[in-house]
SETI-178809 format. One line per field, with one value per residue (C-alpha): residue in one letter; residue number from 0; y, x, z. Coordinates in steps of 0.5 Angstrom, whole numbers, plus 500, padded with zeros to 3 digits. Each point is the difference from the previous one (the first is absolute). Layout:
resn A:...
resi NUM:...
v Y:...
u X:...
w Z:...
***
This chain:
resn X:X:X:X:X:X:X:X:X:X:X:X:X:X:X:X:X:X:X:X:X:X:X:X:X:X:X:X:X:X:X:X:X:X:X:X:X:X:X:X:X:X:X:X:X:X:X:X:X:X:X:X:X:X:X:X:X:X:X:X:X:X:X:X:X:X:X:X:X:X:X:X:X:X:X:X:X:X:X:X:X:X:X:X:X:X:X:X:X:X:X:X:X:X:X:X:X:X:X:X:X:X:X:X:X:X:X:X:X:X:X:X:X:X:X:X:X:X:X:X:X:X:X:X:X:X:X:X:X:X:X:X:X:X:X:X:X:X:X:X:X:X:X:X:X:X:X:X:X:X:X:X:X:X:X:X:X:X:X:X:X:X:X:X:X:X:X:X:X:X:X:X:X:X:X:X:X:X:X:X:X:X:X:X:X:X:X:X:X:X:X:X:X:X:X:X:X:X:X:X:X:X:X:X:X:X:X:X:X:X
resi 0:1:2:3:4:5:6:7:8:9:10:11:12:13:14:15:16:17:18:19:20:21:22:23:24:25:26:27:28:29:30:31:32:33:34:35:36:37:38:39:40:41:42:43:44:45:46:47:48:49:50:51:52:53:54:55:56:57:58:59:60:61:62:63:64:65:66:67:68:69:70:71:72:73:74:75:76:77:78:79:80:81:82:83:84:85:86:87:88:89:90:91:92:93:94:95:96:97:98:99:100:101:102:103:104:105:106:107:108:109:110:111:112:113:114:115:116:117:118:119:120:121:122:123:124:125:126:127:128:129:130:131:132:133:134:135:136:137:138:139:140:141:142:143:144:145:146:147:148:149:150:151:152:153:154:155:156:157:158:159:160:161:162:163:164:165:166:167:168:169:170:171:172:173:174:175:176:177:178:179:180:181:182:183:184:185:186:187:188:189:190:191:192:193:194:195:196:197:198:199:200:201:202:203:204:205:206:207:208:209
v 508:505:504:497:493:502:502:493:497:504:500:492:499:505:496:493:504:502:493:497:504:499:492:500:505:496:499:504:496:499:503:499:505:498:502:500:495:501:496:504:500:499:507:502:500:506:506:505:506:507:503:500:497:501:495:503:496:499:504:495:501:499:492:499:505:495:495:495:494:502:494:500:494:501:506:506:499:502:497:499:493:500:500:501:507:503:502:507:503:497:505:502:492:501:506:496:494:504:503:493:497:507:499:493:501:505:504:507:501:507:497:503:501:504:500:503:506:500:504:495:500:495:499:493:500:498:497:494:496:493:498:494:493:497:494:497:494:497:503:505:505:505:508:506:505:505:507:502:507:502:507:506:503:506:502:496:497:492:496:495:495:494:495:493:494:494:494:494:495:498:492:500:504:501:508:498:496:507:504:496:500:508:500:497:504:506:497:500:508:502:496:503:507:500:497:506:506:499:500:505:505:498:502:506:502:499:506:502:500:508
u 533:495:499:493:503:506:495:497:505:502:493:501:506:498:494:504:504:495:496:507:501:494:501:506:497:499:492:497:499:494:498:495:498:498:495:501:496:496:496:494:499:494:496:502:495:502:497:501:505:498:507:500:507:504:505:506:504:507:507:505:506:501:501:494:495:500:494:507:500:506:505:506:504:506:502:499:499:492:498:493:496:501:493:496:497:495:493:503:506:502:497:493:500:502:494:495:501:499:494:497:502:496:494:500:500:495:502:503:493:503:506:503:507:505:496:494:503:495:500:502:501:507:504:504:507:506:507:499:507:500:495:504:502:507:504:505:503:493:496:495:497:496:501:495:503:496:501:494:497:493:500:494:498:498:506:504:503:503:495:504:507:501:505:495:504:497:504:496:504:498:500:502:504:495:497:493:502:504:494:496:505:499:492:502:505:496:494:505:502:493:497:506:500:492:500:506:496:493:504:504:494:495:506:500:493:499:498:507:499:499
w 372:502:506:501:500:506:504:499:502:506:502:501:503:506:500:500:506:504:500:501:507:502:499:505:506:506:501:506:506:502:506:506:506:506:505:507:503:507:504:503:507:504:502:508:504:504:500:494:502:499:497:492:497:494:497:496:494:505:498:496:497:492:501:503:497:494:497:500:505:504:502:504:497:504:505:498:493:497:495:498:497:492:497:506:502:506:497:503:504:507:504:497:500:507:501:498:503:507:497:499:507:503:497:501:508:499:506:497:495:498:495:494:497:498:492:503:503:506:507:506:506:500:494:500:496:500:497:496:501:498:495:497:500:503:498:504:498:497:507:497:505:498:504:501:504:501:505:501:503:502:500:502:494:502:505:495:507:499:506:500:495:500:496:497:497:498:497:496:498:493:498:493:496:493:500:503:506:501:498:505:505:499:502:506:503:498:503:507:498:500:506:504:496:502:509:500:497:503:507:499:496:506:505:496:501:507:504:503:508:503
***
């Protein structure tokens, strides 16, 4: 047999092989990302302040910086729904929705973010410690825990801390029930977040009596 013909034949098995393997890998499941919906607010008709903010991408710890929709199933144990993802990472996801609820109520016209990099007068932040769904028995719960600070961005001094939690009950188990159920509570956290910071920024603008 020559050595032309070995070769061949080595070449065919290895081809057989592979094709074999390939038959016998499990196929990819599909995967869907999910944007975080929102209800847009009417516009304040109060006046407009004078203080210009920016709104930062809140601390996180590595299990909540993720694109995966976190889940509690049963006491301390994270996981995450199979097949499901956020369109970003919880805090930025987190960040925009603030931004959004800011520029529908009108009221701080000089709003950027953490991205743009730009000059402000106060800086809102924070830690983001629940961003998750929580089972217990068949009860799920949706959980945003935020601790939020408003700080001077020239003196660096923190204005004003508070802790926000909100809780949304969710009427399904499927994923876009819980998807829903997120925008809510979201759309709770932002509206909280914002009455806050414009109290605690007015506060911190006013002329200090002599």
């Amino acid at each position: 047999m020559s050595a032309l013909t070995i070769a061949a034949r080595f070449a065919v098995l290895a081809l057989l092989s592979g094709l074999t393997a390939c038959s016998i890998l499990p196929k990819a499941e599909p995967l869907q990302v999910y944007l975080l919906p929102s209800q847009t607010s009417a516009p304040s008709q109060a006046a407009k302040v004078t203080w210009s903010l920016r709104i930062n991408q809140p601390q996180a710890s590595q299990a909540l910086n993720s694109a995966r929709i976190a889940v509690l199933p049963a006491g301390n144990l994270i996981s995450s729904y199979a097949g499901s993802r956020w369109s970003d990472p919880a805090p930025r996801l987190l960040r925009n929705h603030l931004l959004n609820a800011f520029q529908a109520d009108g009221r701080v016209a000089a709003l950027s973010s953490d991205d743009d990099n730009l000059q402000a007068d106060f800086a809102l932040g924070g830690e983001l410690q629940a961003f998750q769904s929580e089972y217990q028995g068949n009860a799920v719960t949706i959980v945003l825990r935020l601790q939020a600070r408003l700080v001077d961005s020239r003196s660096q001094r923190i204005i004003a801390s508070q802790r926000f939690e909100v809780r949304q009950a969710v009427d399904s188990q499927q994923v876009p029930a819980v998807v829903n159920a997120f925008g809510q509570a979201n759309d709770r956290l932002a509206a909280q977040v914002l009455q806050w910071t414009l109290v605690q920024a007015n506060q911190a603008t006013q002329p200090k009596n002599q």
